[in-house]
C-alpha positions, 0 to 999 in steps of 0.5 A, a space after each residue: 381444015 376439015 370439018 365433020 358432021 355426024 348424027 347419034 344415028 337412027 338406032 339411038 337410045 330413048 332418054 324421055 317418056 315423051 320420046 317413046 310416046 312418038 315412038 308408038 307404031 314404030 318397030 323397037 328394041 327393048 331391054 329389061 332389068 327383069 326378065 318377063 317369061 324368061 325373056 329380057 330383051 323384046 324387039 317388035 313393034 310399039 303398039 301404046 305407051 301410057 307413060 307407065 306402061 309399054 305394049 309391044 307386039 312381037 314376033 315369038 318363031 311363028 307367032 305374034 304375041 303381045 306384051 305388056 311391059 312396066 316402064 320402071 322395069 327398062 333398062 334401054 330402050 331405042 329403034 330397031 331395023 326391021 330386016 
């Protein structure tokens, strides 16, 4: 017999609010129904959830900059590697 243990991973996706409120401070990778500035995918760090809305920090070439993203309008949402 052999018997094999595995995990979802570290990069899982998040299913609950509450999930992405311990998530702040984290770095994340975020997909969007509906692009924001022609953008639709953000990977930076999570910076506040409220439960309505995601406050991101990332990184735009050079510069940081920070957005705010309505929680209705996130398609998926997990953990990112920072290389």
């Amino acid at each position: 017999y052999m018997l094999e243990v595995s995990s979802r991973g570290m990069v899982c996706p998040f299913h609950h609010e509450r999930v992405l409120t311990n998530a702040v401070g984290q770095y994340i990778n975020v997909s969007l129904y509906k692009a924001i500035d022609k953008i639709k995918i953000f990977q930076g760090d999570l910076v506040a959830f409220d439960g309505e809305t995601l406050t991101i920090d990332y990184l735009d070439k050079t510069r940081h900059k920070t957005v705010e993203i309505p929680y209705q309008t996130v398609a998926k949402a997990r953990l990112a590697v920072k290389l």
